[in-house]
TORMAR-721504 format. One record per residue: residue in one letter; x, y, z of N, C-alpha, C in turn. Coordinates in steps of 0.1 Angstrom, whole numbers, plus 5000, padded with zeros to 4 digits. Atoms other than C-alpha are relative to their C-alpha. Layout:
<atoms>
aXYZXYZXYZ ...
</atoms>
This chain:
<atoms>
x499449874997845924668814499550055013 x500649954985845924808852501350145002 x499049914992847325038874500849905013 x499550074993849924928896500950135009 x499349894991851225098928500349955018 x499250104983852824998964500850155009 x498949964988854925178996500749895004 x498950054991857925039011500850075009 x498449974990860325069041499350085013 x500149974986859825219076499750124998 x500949885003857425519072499550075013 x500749944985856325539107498450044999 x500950004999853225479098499149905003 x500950124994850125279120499449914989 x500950095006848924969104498750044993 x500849925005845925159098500350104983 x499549945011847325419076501049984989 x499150125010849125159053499150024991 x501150015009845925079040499350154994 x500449925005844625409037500650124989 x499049975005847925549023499649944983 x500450105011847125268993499450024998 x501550005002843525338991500150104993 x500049875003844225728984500949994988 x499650045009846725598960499349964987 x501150055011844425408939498750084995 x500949905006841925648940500250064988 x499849905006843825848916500349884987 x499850085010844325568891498749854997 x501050095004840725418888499649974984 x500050035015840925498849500949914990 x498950085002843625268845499149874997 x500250115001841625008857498849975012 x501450004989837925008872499249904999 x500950165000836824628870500249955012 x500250134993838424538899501150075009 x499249954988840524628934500749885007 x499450094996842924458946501450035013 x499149954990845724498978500249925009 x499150064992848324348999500750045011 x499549954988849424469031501049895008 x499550044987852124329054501050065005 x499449884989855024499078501250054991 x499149945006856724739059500150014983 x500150005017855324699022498350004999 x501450035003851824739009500150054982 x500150035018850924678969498850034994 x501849975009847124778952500549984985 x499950015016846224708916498450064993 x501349935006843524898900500149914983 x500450085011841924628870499550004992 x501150005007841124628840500049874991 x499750165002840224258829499849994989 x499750055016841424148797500149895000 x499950135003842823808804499949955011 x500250074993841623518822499350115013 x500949894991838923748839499649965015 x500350054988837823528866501449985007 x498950024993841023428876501150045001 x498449945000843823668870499850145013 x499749844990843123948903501050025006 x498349954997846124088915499750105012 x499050044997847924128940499949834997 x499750115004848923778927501349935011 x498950074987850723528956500249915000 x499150095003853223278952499549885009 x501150144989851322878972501250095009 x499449984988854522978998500150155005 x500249854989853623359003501350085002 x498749925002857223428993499850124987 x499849935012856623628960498450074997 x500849895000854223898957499850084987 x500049985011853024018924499050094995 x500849855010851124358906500649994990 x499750065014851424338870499150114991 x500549915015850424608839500449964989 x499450055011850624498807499449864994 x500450145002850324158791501149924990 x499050105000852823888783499749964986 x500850065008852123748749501049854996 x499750125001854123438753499949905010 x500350064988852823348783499849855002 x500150125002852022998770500949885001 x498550085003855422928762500649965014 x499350024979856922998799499049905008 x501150104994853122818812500849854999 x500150154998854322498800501749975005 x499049944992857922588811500149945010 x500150014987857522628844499549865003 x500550104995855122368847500949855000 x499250125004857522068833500950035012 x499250004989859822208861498849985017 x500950044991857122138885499150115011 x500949924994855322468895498749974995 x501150035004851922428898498850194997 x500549945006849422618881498850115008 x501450014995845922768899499150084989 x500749905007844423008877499749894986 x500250065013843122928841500750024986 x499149985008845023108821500850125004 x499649894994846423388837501850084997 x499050014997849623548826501450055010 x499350004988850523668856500549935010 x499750174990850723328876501150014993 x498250045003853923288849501150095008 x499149884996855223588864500049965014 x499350074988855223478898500749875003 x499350115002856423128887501550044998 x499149965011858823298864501150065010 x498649954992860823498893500349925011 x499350124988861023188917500549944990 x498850065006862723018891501250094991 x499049925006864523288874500850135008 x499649894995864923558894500250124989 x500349895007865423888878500249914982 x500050055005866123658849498849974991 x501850015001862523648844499450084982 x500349905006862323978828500349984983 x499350065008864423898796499249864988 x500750145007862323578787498350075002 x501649885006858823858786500250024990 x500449945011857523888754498750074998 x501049944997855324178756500250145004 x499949874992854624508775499749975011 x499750004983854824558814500450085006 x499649894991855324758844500149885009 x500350134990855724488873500750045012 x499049974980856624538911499549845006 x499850164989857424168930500750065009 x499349994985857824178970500249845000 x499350144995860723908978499849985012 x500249994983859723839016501149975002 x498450115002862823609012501150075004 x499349885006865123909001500050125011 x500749854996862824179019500850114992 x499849915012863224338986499050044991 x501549975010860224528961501749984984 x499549995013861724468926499350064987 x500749915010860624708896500349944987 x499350005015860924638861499050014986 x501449955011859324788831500949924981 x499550065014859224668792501350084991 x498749975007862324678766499650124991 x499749905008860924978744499150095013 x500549924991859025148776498650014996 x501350015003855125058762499350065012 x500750094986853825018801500850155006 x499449854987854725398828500349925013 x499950014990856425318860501050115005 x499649894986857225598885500649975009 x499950024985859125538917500750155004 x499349884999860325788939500649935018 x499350064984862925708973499650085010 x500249894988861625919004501150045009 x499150004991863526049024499950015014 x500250094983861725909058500049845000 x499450154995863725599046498649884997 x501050065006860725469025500150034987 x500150035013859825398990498749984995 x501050025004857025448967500249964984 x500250025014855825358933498549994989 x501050035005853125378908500449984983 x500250005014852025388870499650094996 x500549805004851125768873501050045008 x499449944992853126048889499050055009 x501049904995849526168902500049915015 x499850094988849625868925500850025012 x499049974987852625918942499950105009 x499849884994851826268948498849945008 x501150084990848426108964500249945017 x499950054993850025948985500850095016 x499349934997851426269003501249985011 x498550054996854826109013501350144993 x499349905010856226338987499050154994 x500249905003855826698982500050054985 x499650025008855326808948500950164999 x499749885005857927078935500649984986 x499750035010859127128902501449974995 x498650055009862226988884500650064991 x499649935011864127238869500550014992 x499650075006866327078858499949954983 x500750035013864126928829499550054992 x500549855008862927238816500849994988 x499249985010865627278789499749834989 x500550155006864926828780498550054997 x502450005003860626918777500450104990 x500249935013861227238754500649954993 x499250065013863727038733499549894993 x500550155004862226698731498350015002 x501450015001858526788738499949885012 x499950054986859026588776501449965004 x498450004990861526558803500249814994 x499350175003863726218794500149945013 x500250074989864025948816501450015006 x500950114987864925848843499050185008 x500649874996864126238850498449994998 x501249945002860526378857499950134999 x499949895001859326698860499450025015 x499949964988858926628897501149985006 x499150014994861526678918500149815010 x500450154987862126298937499549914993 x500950115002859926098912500849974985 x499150055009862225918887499149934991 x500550105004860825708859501349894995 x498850095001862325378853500249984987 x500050075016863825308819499949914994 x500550115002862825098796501049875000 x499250125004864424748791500850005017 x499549954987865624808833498949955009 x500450014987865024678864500850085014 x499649954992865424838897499349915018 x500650114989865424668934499950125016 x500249924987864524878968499749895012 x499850074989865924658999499450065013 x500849924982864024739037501550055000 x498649964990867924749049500850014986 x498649945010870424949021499150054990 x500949905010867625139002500049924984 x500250075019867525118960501350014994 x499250075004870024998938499750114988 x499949925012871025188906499049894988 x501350065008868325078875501349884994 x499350085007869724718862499649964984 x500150055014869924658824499449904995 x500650135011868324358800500150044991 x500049985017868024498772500350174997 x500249865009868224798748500049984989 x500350085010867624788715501950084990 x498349945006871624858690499849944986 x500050045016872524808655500649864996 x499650145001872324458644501249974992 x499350095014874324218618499249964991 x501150055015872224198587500849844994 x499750135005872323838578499049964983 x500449975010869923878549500650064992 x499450005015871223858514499550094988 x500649915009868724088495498650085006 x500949954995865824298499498349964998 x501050085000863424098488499749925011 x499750154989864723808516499550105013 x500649964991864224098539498750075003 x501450055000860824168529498849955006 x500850144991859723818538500449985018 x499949974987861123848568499450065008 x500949914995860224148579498449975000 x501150025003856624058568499749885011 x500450124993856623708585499950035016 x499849994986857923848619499050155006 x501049894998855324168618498849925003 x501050025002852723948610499749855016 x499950054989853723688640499650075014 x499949914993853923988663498150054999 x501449965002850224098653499349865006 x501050104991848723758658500350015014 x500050054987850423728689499550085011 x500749884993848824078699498650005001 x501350024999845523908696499349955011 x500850104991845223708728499250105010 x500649934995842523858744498549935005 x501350114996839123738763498950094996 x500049864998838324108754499150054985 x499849995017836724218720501050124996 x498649885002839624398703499750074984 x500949865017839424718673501750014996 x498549965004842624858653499650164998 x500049845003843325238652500350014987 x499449995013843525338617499750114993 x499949825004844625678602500149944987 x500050035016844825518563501350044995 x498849995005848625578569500749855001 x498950165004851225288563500049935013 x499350124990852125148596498249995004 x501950055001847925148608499849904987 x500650115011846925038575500949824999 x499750145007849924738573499249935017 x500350054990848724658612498649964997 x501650035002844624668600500349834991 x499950135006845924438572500149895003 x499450114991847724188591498649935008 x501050024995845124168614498749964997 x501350045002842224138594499549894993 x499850135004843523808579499249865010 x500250074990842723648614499050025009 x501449894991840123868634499450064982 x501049955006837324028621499650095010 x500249934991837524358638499250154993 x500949885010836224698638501150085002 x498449894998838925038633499050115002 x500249904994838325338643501350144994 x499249905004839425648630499950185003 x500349904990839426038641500650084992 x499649925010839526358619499650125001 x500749864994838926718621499850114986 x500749925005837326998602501050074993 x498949915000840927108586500349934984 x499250115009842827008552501049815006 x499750134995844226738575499149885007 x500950124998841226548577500249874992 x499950115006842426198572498949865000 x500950124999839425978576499549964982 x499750035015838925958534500849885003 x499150155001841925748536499949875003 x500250124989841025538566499149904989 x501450075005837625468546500549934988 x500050105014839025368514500949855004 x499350164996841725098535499349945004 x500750045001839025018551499049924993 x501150075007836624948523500649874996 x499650105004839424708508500649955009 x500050114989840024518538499249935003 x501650044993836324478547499450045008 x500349994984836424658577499450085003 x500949874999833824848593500650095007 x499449914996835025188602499450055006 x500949864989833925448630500950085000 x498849845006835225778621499450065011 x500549924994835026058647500450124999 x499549955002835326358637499950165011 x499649934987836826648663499750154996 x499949875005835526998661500650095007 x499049854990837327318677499550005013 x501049974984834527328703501049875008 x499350174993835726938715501250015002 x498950004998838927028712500550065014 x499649924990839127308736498849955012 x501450104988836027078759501749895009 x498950124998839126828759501450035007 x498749974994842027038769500150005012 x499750004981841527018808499849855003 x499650174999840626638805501449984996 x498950055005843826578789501450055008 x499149964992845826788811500449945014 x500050104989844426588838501049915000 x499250144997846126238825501350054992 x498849955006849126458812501050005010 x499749974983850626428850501250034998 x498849975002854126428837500150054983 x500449955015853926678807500749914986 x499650015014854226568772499250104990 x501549865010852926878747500549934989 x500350075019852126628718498850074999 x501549895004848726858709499149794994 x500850125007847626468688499549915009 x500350114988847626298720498750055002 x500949954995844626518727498649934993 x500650065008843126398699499549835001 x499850124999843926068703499349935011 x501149994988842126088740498749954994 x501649984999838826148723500249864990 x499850135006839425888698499849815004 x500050074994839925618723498750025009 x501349994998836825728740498949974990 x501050075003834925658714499949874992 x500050194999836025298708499849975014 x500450074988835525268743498449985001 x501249955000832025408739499549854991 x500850105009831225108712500549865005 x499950144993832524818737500949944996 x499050105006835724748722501150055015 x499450004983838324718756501550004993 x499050025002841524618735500350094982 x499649975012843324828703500949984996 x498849985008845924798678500850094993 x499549885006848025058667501249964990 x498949975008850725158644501149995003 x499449884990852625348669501949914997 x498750035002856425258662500949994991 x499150055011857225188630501150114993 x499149895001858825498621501250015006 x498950004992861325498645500949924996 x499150145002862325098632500250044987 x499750005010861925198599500350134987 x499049865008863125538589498550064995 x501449945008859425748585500450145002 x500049845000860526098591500950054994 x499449865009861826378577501350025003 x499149994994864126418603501249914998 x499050055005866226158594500950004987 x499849975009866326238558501150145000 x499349894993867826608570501549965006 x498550024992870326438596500949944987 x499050045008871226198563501050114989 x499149915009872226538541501050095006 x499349914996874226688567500649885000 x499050155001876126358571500749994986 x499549995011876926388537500750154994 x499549944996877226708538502050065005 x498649974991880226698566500949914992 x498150095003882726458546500150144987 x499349915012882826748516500850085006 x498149934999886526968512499250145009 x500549894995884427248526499150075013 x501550034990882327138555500150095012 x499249904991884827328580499350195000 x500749935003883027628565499050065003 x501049994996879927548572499550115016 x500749944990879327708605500150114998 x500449835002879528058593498849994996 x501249965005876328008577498949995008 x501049994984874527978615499550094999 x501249924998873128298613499250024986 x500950045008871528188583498549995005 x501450094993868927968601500250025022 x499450014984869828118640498849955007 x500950044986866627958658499249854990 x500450175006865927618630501149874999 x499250134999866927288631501549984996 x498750005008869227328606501150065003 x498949884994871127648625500549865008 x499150084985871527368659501349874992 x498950175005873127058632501650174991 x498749905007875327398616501450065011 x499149954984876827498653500849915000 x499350114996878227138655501050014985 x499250055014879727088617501450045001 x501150105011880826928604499849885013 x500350084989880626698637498449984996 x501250075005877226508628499449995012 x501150034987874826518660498850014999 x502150005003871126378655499350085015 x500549924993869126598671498749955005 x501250094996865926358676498750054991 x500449975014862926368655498850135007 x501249924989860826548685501150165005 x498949904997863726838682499150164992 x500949925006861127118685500550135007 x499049854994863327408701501449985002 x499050035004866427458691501150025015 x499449974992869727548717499850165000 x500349844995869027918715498850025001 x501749994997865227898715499750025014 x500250054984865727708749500550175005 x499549854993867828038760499150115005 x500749894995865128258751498449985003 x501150074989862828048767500350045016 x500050064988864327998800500950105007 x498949934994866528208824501449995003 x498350145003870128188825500049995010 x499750134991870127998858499849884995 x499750115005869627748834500949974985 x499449985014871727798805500749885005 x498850125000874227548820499649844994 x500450125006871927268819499349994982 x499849985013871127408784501049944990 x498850035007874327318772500549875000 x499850174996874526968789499449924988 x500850095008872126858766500749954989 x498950075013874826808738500849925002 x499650114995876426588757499549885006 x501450124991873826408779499249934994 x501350115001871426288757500350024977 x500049975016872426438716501249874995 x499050135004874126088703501050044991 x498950015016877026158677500049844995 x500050115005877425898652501549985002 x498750084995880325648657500749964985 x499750015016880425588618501250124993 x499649905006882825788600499950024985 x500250015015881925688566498550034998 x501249985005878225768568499149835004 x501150104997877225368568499649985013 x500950074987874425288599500050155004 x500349884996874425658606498250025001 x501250014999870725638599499249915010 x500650144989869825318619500350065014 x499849944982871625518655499450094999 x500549934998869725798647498549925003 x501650064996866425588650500149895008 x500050054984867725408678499950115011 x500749884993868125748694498450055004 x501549995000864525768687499049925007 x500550124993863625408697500650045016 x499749964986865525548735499350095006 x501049844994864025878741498950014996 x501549985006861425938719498649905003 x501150105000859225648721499350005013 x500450014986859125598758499650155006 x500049894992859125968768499150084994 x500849905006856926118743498949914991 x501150075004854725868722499149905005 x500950164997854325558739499250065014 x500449974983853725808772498850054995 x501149955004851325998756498949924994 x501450095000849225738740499349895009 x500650074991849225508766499150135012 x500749904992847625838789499050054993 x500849895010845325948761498749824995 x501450155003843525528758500049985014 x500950044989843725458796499250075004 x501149894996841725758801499049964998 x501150065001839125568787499649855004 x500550134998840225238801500049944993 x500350065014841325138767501549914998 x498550135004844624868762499950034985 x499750005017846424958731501449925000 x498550125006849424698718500150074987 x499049915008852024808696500649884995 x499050135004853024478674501150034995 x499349965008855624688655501150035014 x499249974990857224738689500649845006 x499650174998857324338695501750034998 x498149985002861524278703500449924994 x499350105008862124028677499450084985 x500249895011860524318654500850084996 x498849944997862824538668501449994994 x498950055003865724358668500249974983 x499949975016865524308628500050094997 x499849895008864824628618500950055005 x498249895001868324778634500549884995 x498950005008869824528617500249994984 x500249995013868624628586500950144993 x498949855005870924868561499150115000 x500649925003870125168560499350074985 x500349965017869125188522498449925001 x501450065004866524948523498850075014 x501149854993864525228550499950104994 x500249855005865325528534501450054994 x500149985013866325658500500250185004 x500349855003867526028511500350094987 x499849985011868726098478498750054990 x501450025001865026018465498850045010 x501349924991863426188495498949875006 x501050124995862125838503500349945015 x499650034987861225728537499549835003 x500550144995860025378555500149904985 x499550025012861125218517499049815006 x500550134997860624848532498749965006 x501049975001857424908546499250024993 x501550005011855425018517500349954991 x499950145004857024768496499149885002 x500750124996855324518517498650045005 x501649914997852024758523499649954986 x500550005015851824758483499649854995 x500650105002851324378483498849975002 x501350014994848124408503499750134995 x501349855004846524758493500750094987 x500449935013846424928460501350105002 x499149914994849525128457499850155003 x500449834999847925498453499849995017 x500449984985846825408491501750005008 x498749924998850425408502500850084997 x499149885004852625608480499150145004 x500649895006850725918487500650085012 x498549914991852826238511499249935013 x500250034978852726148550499350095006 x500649894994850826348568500249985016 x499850024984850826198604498350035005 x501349964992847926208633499950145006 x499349844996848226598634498350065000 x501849884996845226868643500650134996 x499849865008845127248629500550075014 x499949924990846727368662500950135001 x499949845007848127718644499350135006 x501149904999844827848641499349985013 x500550044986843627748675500850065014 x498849934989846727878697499450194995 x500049865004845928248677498650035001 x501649954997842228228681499449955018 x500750064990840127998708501150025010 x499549974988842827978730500950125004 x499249905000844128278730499950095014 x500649894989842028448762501149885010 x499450074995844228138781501450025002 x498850005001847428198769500350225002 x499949844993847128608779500049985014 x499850014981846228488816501449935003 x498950084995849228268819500850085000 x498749964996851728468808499950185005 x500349894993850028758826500449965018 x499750084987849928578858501249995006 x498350025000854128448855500149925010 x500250094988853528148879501149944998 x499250085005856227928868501650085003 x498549934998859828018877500849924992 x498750025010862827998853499650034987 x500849945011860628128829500450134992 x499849815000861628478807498649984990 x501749985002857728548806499850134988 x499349835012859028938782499849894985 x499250075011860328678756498749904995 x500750134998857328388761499150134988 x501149935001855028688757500250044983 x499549985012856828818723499949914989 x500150095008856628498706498649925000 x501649985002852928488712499050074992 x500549885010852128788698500350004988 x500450015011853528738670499849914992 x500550035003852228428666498650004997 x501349964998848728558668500250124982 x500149885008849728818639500949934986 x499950085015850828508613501449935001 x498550085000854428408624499549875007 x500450114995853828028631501449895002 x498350085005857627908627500149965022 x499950004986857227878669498649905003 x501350094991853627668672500849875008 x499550144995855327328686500150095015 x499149954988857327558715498850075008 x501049984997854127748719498949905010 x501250094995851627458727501049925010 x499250054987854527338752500450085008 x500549874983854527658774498749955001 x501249964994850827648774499449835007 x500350174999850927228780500650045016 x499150004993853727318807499050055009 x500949954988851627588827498849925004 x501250004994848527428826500549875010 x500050144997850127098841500650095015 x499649954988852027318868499050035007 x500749974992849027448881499249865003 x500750124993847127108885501149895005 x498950104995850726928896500650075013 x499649924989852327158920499650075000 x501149934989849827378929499149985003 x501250114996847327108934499150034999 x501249995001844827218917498849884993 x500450135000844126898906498849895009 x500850044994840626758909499649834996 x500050145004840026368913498649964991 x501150015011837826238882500049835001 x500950135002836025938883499549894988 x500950045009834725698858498649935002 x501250084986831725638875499249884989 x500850115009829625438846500549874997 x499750145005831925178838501049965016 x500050034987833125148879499649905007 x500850114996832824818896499850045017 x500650004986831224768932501450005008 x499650034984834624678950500950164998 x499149914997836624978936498850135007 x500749834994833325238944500349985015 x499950014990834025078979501750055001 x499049904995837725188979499650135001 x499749875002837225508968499150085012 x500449984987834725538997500850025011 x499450094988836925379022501250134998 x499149925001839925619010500050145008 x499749864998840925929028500650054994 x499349895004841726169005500950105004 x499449874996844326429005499350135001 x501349895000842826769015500050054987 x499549865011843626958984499149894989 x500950065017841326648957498650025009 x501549945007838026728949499249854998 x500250075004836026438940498750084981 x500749915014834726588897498749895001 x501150105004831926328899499450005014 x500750074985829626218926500149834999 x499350095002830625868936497749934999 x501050044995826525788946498949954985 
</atoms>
């Protein structure tokens, strides 16, 4: 797992300031990857990789260069069939140099395939190749978006790119302002969707997409490979898909083991952790890790009892109020392009302290819900679907001012028209309203068209399965996978996602919707704890869901409360109705909590604007686990005037 980041195209800037351009770049992404420095310079492209070595240590440093100095290579992520393509290639007669490296495939892999390449990765990725050949940078990130890449087009007729937005801004080519735009996407979904940021200029690339930026005719619209759609169930019963599912999960996990690295599993003692510990602990003999707080939602009990019947030793850590609010300016830090998930914060400290006990590689959960029907929200979207075919459904929208600011009011405005609303649908269409000013109402209203999927079913069947592809598009990449991947490299920590594997994927949409979820029965991920209850005691599965959640209620109305009076005293933020912000604080403070989500995404929002566009943003170090050649960049670097260095480098 690294950081990866480059300039292209005619910048008008001296030879000199190429390199320093890069250097000031990487600076801001040493927590990515502080084993090791790496950079490529030649006329009109320069590439850095900030390291953190997991495979083939001695011989995988990056920038990675093709024997003919045609193909140029930076790489995040890791391949997990790299073996397959290794012998591949080689039978076609590229030669090898490294020892195992799966990067060497990847520069093999696009001399003989060309974007082709991408397609035949099994794994996660961010990857930028300079074609000298071409004089082309080529981009392309993984099929569910595990792996962040950033680019942004200049407009002095150059091109940048990183694995942070903090980077680019680093690199001060690009000014930061904010993207208003996305305001109405961040309060709805809990972050701006892709390809949007929430800087103006700085696009992310979608997942399953590549994108190419030529010296002569600029960048190319993002090119497709994949996406994930609703299969053809070829399975005969539910049993058959079971074994299936089970065999191709449990493939996916081994294959998430290759590592030179000692590797841990995250484990909340909920179903998808627990079937990943299980899986896992058939083959490895690892340690898990688990993270809990002072609240009725302290789930470390659970962890400890999967634990106990696994075998696995557990490190629980549990988060007090104080930590919490210690934690909220770190986490704001690696929040660079907001996401107000409040767990991610959590999940920061968590990963800190498996970092702290020497473990470099984790395993998570993190997906299964989306493949296999775990929320609530689906259950909901299935009763309004059912719902809309009754003699009366036409009806229904008089009862909107029933529920005028809940979920239920925004699916009642459409009816009987069925529109999943996503599962991260944490302010409704008039919330946004009396959030935002009406100079943005327009793009308010876009959103029902832009990104809210209607179902294509008219009978109700696979209605469920596009709603958690909707989930598997936006949600995953823009709000989970972003936030966890920013909440473990913080500490320098590689987490894999086997449940995200694409031959995982691809089965569970083409699974019926019955054998996931049972809305009838209020039952969710159905095929999942089926095949959990074979390995762990059933009381340890059937028991209610709770999620990786924190008491952040009582915390928004107490501790941070002196925080959230300066902000929206202050009114820094424009498009803001700060009257309205202010009203739905208050009387959250005085017991109304029907608003905390929307809440802790103002106060996520502000604090990110002030350390993003108003540069208050100070550069943080990981000085203890820092190798010799990056403390010499970070030396070597001229900083922008406006960072700080939070650490002393000496």
């Amino acid at each position: 797992m690294c950081g990866v980041l480059g300039i292209a195209g005619d910048l008008n800037l001296k030879s000199e300031e190429w390199r320093t351009c890069l250097r000031s770049m990487g600076s801001w992404l040493v927590h990515r990857g502080p084993d090791d420095w790496g950079e490529w310079v030649a006329p009109g492209i320069a590439m850095g990789h900030t390291r953190l070595s997991i495979l083939d240590i001695e011989g995988g440093k990056q920038p990675m260069v093709s024997p003919d100095a045609s193909v140029v290579v930076v790489f995040n992520g890791e391949i997990y069939n790299f073996r397959e393509l290794w012998r591949a290639l080689e039978l076609k007669g590229y030669p090898f140099k490294t020892d195992h490296s799966d990067t060497e495939v990847i520069v093999h892999g696009y001399k003989e395939w060309g974007l082709g390449v991408f397609e035949r990765l099994a794994g996660m990725f961010a990857i930028a190749i300079w074609d000298s050949d071409k004089q082309q940078l080529v981009l392309a990130r993984d099929r569910s978006g595990i792996k962040p890449l950033f680019y942004a087009e200049l407009p002095s007729r150059g091109f940048v790119f990183a694995s942070e937005s903090k980077a680019i801004l680093a690199s001060n080519l690009l000014q930061p302002e904010l993207n208003s735009s996305t305001l109405p996407e961040y309060f709805m979904f809990r972050s701006p969707l892709h390809p949007n940021s929430m800087i103006s200029g700085i696009k992310k690339l979608p997942p399953g997409h590549s994108v190419i930026y030529r010296l002569e005719g600029g960048i190319t619209p993002p090119i497709p490979y994949w996406s994930p759609a609703v299969g053809m169930n070829t399975l005969k019963s539910l049993e058959e898909g079971e074994e299936r599912v089970l065999a191709e999960l449990e493939t996916a996990v081994l294959s998430h083991t290759v590592s030179d690295v000692p590797i841990g599993v995250f484990l909340s003692g909920g179903v998808d952790s627990s079937l990943v510990a299980a899986l896992l602990s058939k083959h490895l003999k690892v340690t898990a890790f688990t993270i809990g707080t002072d609240s009725p939602l302290n789930e470390i009990p659970f962890a400890q009892q999967v634990a106990n019947h696994l075998g696995l030793t557990l490190q629980a850590r549990l988060l007090t109020t104080a930590e919490f609010l210690n934690h909220f300016e770190d986490w704001a830090y690696y929040n660079d392009d907001p996401v107000s998930n409040p767990s991610a914060l959590a999940l920061m400290v968590l990963a800190e302290h498996a970092r702290n006990h020497d473990v470099k590689v984790m395993l998570s959960g993190e997906g299964s819900d989306e493949l296999f029907g775990g929320y609530n929200s689906y259950i909901r979207y299935a009763f309004m679907c059912r719902l809309a075919r009754l003699p009366f459904a036409s009806h229904m929208q008089n009862l909107v001012h029933t529920h005028p600011n809940s979920r239920t009011g925004d699916y009642l405005r459409n009816f009987p028209r069925c529109i999943f609303k996503g599962t991260a649908h944490i302010a409704t269409l008039p919330m946004c309203k009396v959030l935002l000013l009406p100079e943005l109402y327009n793009a308010i209203e876009e959103l029902e068209t832009r990104f809210l999927l209607p179902s294509s079913s008219s009978n109700g069947n696979g209605r469920l399965r596009q709603a958690m592809i909707f989930d598997q598009v936006y949600r995953l990449p823009n709000d989970l996978l972003a936030s966890t991947d920013r909440a473990t490299m913080a500490s320098s920590l590689e987490t894999r996602v086997p449940f995200l594997d694409h031959h995982v994927v691809e089965l569970a949409n083409s699974l019926p919707d019955s054998w996931c979820i049972q809305p009838l029965q209020m039952r969710s991920k159905s095929i999942i704890k089926r095949i959990l209850s074979k390995l762990l005691p059933r009381e340890l599965v059937y028991r209610p869901k709770r999620g990786f959640d924190i008491p952040v209620e009582g915390w928004l109305a107490n501790e941070f409360w002196p925080q959230i009076t300066e902000y929206y005293s202050q009114r820094l933020l424009p498009y803001l109705n700060y009257p309205n912000i202010s009203d739905m604080c208050r009387g959250h403070r005085q017991g109304d909590h029907r608003n905390t989500a929307v809440i802790w995404a103002w106060l996520t929002l502000e604090k990110w604007y002030r350390l993003w566009v108003l540069r208050q943003a100070q550069l943080r170090v990981p000085k203890a686990r820092m190798s010799p050649t990056m403390s010499c960049v970070l030396q070597d670097a001229k900083l922008p005037l406006h960072c700080q260095l939070q650490q002393s480098m000496k």
